[in-house]
N, C-alpha and C positions, 0 to 999 in steps of 0.2 A: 503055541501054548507053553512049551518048555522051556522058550527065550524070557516070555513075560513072568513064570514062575522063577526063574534064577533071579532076573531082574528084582522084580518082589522080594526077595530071600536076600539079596545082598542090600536092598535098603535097610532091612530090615536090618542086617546085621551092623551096619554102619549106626544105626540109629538106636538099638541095645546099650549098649556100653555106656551112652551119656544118662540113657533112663536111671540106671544100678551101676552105677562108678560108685566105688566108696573113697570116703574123705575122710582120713585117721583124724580127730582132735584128743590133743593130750587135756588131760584136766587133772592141773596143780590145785592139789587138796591141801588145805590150812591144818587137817587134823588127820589124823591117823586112819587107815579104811576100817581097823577092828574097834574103834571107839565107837562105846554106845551114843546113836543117833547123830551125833556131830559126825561120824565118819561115816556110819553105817547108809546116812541119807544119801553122803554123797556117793557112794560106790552106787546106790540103789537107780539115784538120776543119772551116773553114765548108763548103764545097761538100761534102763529103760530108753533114752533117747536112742542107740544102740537100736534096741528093737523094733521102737514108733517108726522108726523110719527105714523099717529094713534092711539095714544096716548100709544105710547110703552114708552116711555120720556112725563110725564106730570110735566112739565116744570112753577112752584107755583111762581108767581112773592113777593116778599118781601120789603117790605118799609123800609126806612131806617129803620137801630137801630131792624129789624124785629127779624133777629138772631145774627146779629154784627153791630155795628155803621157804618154810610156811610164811613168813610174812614182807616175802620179797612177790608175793602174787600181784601184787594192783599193778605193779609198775611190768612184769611180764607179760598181763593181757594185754594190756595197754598197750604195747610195742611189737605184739605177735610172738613174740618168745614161745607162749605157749598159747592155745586157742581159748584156753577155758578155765576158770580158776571156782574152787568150790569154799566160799567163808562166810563172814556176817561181815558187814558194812562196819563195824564199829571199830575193826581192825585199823580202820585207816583216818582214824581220828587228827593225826601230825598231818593229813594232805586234804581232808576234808572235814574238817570237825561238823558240817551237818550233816555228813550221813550219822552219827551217832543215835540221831532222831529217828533213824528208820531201820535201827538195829534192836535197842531195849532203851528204855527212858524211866532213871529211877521214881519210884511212885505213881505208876505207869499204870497203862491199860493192860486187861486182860488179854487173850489171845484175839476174842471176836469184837472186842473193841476195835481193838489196834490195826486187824486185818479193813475192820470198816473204813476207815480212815484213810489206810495205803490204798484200798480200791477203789471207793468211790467218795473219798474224803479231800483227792488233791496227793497224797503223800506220792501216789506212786506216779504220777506227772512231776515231783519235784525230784525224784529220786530220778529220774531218765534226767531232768536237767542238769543234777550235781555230778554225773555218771560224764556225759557226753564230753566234756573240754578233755578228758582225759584216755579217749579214744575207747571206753566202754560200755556196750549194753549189759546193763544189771538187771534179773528180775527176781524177786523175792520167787526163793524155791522152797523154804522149808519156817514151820515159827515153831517153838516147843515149849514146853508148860513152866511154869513159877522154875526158878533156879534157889539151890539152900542160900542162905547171908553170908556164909563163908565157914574156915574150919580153921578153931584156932589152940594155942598149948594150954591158955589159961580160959575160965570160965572170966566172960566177959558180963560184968554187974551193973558198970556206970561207963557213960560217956568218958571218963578219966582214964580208964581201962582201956580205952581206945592210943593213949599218949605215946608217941615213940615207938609205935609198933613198923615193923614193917611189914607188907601184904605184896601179896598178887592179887591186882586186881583188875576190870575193864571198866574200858570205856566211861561215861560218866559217871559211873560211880567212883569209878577213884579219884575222879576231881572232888567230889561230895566226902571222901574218907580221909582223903588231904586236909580237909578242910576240920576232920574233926582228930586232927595230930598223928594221922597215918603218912606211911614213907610208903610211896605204893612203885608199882611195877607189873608192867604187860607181858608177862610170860608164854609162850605159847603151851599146846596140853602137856608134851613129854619135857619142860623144863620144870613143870611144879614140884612133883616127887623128890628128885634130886636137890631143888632147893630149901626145901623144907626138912628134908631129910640131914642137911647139912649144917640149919641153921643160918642160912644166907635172909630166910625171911621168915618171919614167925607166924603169919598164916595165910592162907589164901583163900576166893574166894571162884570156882569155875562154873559148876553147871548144877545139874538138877542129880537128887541123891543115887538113881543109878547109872549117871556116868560120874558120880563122885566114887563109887563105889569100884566100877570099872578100874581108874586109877591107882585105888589103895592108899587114900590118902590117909583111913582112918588109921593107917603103920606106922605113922610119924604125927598125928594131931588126935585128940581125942574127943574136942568138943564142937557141934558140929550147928549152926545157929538158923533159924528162919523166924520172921518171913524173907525172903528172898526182892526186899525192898527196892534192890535197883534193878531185878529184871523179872517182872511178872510173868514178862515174856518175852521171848529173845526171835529175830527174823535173821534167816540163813538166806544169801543169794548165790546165784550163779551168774558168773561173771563171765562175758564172751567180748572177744573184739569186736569193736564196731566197726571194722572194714568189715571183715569176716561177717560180721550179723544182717548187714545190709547190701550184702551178695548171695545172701537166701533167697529163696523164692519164699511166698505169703505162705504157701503150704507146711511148710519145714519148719518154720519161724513159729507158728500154729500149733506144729506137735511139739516142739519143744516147751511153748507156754501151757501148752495142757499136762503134758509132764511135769511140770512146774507146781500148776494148781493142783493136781492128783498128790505130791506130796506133803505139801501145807497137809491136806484133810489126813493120810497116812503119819506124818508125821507127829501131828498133835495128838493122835488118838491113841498111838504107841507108846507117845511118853507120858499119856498120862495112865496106862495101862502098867506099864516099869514101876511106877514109885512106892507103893507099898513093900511089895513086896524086897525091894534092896533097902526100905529104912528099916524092916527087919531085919534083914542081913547087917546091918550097919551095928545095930543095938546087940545084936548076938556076936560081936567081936569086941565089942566094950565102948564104944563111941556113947557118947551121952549127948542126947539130942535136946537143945533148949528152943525157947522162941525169947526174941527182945521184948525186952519191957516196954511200957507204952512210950516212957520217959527217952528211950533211948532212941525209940522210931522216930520220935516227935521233934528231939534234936537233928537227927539227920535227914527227915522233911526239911528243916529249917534250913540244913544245910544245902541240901537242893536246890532250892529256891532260889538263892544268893549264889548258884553256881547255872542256874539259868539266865538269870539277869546277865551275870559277867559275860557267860559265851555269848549272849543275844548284844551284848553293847562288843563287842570283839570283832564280828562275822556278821556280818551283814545277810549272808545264807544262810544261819544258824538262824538268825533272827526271824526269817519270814517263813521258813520251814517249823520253825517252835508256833508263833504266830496262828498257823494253818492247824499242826497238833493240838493246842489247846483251845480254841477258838470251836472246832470241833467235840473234842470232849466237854465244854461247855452246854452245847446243842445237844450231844448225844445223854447228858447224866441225867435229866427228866425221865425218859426212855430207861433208862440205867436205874434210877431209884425204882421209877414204877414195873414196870416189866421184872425184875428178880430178887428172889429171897437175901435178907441180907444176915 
C-alpha cells in the first residue's frame, strides 16, 4: 500500500507543473496604462486574462516604447517580439488600409450597429482574414462611445476655415480632412500636447471629451467641436501571435474571448458614464464647446463618399470589406428607422 501511494504522489507530481505552468505574455500598449479608457482597458484585459486563467497566461501590461514604440506594435506581434499588443486596427492603415473599416468609419454606425455587423454581419470573419497573412490573431476587445470633431485655436464657421490648417488626425477621417484643405498627421496620445503646444499643428482631433480632458488639451486650444462625424464609434483590439494563438488549447482561447466580450459591454457603458460630467469640467476651464453646422457636416459627408469610392477602387480588400459594411447597414436601417427614437 505504501509503494502504490508513493507511486500515485510522484505521478502526480510529475503531472502538476504542466496543469499551472505559467506563460509570461508581454502586452505592447499603443497608449498610456493611466489614460482614460484607451489605456485603462487595456491594463484591465491583462489582469483579467491574468486571473481567467489562473494565472497560467500572466498577462504584463507595457507602456508605450515599454519593448517597442506604440506604433512599432503590428509588425512586433507578428514576429513574437512581443506576445500581445493592445490598439485599434486603424493604426495600421499604411499596411492594411481595410482594417480601417473595422476600427471607426466616418458617418458611421453606432456602437450596437457596428458590433452587429462585426458579429454576426461577416466583419469579424473578414477581420481574421485581413489579420492572418501577417502572422495575427485579432479580436475586437473594447468599442467606446461618439468621439468630440476635434479641438482647434480658432472657432471654425465655414468649410473655408478648414484651408491650410494643419491637424492630428486618424484613420479615415483624415483622408476626408485632406480632402477639405487640411495637412493632417497620426500622432500617437503623448505627441498631441507638445505639438499643439508648440505650434507644430493647429489642431487635433483624439477621443471622447474625458479622455480629451485627461490630456489637457483644453491648455493650448480652446474651441472644442462635435458631432464626432468620423467616429460614432471607435473598436479597440487585442492583438496575439498567431503561432502563439494556435498553440492554445479551446479552453484558454475561450477565456480570453470572453474577456474580450466582457469588455466591449464594460467599456461602452463607462464611457458613456464619463462624458457629462468632464464636458463640465471642460466648460469650467474656458473651452467653449460648439457643434458643426449642417453646411459643414454635409460638405464632409460629401467628402467621405469620394474617399470611399477612391479606397474601394485602390484595395481590392477595402473594397469587399466596405461592400459587406454597407450592404448591411442598408438591411439593417428599416430596423434602425423603426425600432428607435430619432
Amino acid at each position: 500500500m505504501k509503494k502504490l501511494f508513493t507511486t500515485t504522489a510522484v505521478c502526480m507530481a510529475v503531472a502538476a507543473p504542466a496543469a499551472h505552468a505559467q506563460d509570461t505574455w508581454q502586452l505592447q500598449s499603443t497608449y498610456p496604462g493611466s489614460l482614460t479608457q484607451l489605456g485603462t482597458l487595456g491594463v484591465r484585459i491583462a489582469d483579467q486574462i491574468t486571473r481567467i486563467t489562473d494565472g497560467e497566461i500572466n498577462m504584463v501590461f507595457q507602456e508605450p516604447g515599454g519593448i517597442v514604440p506604440a506604433l512599432e506594435v503590428f509588425d512586433a506581434v507578428g514576429t513574437g517580439a512581443v506576445e500581445a499588443g493592445w490598439s485599434t486596427p486603424g493604426y495600421w492603415a499604411g499596411r492594411v488600409p481595410a482594417l480601417q473599416l473595422l476600427a471607426a468609419v466616418p458617418f458611421g454606425p453606432q456602437a450596437g450597429e457596428y458590433l452587429a455587423w462585426v458579429k454576426f454581419g461577416g466583419g469579424k470573419e473578414l477581420f481574421d482574414e485581413l489579420w492572418e497573412p501577417h502572422n495575427v490573431k485579432s479580436i475586437h476587445c473594447a468599442i467606446i462611445a461618439p468621439e468630440a470633431a476635434g479641438w482647434f485655436r480658432q472657432p471654425i464657421e465655414s468649410t473655408d476655415d478648414f484651408q491650410g490648417l494643419t491637424m492630428r488626425f486618424f484613420g479615415l477621417g483624415a483622408l476626408v480632412m485632406e480632402k477639405m484643405g487640411v495637412s493632417t498627421q497620426l500622432l500617437a496620445a503623448g505627441d498631441i500636447f507638445p505639438a499643439l503646444e508648440l505650434g507644430t499643428i493647429d489642431g487635433a482631433e483624439f477621443s471622447m471629451p474625458a479622455i480629451d480632458l485627461n490630456l489637457g488639451f483644453y491648455q493650448v486650444a480652446q474651441h472644442y467641436y462635435f458631432p464626432g462625424w468620423h467616429q460614432q464609434a471607435t473598436l479597440f483590439d487585442l492583438m496575439i501571435n498567431l503561432d502563439l494563438w494556435e498553440g492554445l488549447d479551446e479552453s484558454t482561447q475561450f477565456k480570453i474571448e470572453t474577456v474580450c466580450d466582457a469588455n466591449i459591454a464594460y467599456g461602452l457603458a463607462e464611457g458613456e458614464a464619463l462624458q457629462f460630467a468632464a464636458l463640465q469640467e471642460l466648460e469650467d476651464r474656458g473651452v467653449t464647446i460648439h457643434t458643426f453646422s449642417d453646411e459643414v457636416l454635409e460638405a464632409l459627408e460629401a467628402a467621405w463618399l469620394e474617399v470611399a469610392e477612391e479606397q474601394s477602387a485602390a484595395d481590392a480588400d477595402f473594397a469587399r470589406v466596405y461592400e459587406s459594411y454597407t450592404t448591411f447597414r442598408e438591411n439593417y436601417s428599416r430596423w434602425g428607422e423603426l425600432g428607435y427614437l430619432r
